[in-house]
C-alpha positions in Angstrom: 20.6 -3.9 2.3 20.1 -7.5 2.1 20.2 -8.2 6.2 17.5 -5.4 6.1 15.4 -7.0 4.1 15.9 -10.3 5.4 15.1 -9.0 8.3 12.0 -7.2 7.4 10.6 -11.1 5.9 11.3 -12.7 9.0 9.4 -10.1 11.1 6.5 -9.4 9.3 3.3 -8.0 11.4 0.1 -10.3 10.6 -2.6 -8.5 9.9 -5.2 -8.8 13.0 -8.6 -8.5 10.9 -7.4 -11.3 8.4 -6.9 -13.4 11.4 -9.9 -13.4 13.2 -12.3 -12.4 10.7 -10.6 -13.8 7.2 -10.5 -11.4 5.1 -8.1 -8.5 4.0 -8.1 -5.1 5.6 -7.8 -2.0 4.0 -3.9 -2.3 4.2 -2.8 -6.0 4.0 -0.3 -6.5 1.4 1.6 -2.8 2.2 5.0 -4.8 3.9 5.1 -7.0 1.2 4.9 -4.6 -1.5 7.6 -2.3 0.7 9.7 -5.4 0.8 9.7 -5.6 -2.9 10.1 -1.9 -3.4 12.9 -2.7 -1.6 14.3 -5.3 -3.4 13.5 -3.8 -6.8 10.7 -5.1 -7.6 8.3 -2.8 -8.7 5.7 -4.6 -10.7 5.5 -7.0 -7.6 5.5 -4.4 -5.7 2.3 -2.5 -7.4 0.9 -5.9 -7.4 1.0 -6.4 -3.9 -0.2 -2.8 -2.6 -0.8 -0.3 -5.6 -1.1 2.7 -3.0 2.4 2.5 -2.0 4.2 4.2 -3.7 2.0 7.1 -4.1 1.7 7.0 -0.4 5.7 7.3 -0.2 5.3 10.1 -2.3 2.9 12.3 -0.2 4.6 11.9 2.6 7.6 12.5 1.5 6.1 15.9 0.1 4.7 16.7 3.2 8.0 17.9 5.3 9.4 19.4 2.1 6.0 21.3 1.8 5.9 22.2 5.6 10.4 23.4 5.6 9.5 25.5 1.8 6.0 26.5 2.3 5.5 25.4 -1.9 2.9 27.8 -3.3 0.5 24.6 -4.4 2.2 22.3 -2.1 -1.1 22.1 0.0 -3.5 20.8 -3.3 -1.3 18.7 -4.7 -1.6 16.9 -0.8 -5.0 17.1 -1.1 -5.2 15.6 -4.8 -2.6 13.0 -3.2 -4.8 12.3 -0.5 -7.8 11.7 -2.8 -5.9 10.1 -5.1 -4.0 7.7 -2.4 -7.9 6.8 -0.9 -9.4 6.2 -4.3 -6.8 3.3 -4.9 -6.7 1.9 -1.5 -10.8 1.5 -1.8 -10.6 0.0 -5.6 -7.7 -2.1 -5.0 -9.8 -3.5 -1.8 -13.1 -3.8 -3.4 -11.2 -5.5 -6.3 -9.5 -7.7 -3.9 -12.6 -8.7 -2.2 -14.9 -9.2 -5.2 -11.7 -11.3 -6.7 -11.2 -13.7 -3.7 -14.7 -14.3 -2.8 -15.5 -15.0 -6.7 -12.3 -18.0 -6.3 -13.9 -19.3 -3.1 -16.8 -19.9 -4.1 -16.0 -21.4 -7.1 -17.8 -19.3 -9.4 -15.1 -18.9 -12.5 
């Protein structure tokens, strides 16, 4: 598990709209918080990117749902979905009101 995860630092994707336009997107900090899922981490891990694990939880729902056809199986997707959306968009608004606050000096 170790060469995995080694391997997962050393070839970590950089995020595209951080680079040319400085700021996060809607997903930077999801392979670092999967990295210290990974390496049993999980305050760091919620730290890093909140939605993950809920995110590995719905889809790993979804094939079970789709193979046993679970009576609710499609609303608790949906309340996932909702669910997994409304902490991506906090977590980012947070993010962004918290960094440009530093920046700028303000606290």
């Amino acid at each position: 598990m170790y060469k995995i995860i080694e391997w997962l630092e050393s070839h970590m994707l950089p995020c595209p709209w951080k680079q040319y336009l400085g700021i996060d997107c809607l997903g930077c900090g999801m392979q670092r918080a999967f990295i210290e899922l990974l390496k049993g981490n999980l305050i760091e891990s919620i730290n890093a990117y909140p939605a993950l694990i809920p995110i590995i939880f719905m889809f790993s729902f979804l094939p079970l749902h789709l193979k046993f056809k679970f009576k609710h199986g499609a609303l608790v997707l949906k309340i996932s979905f909702i669910f997994i959306i409304s902490i991506i968009i906090i977590n980012y608004i947070y993010k962004l009101l918290n960094n440009n606050i530093i920046s700028h000096g303000s606290i």
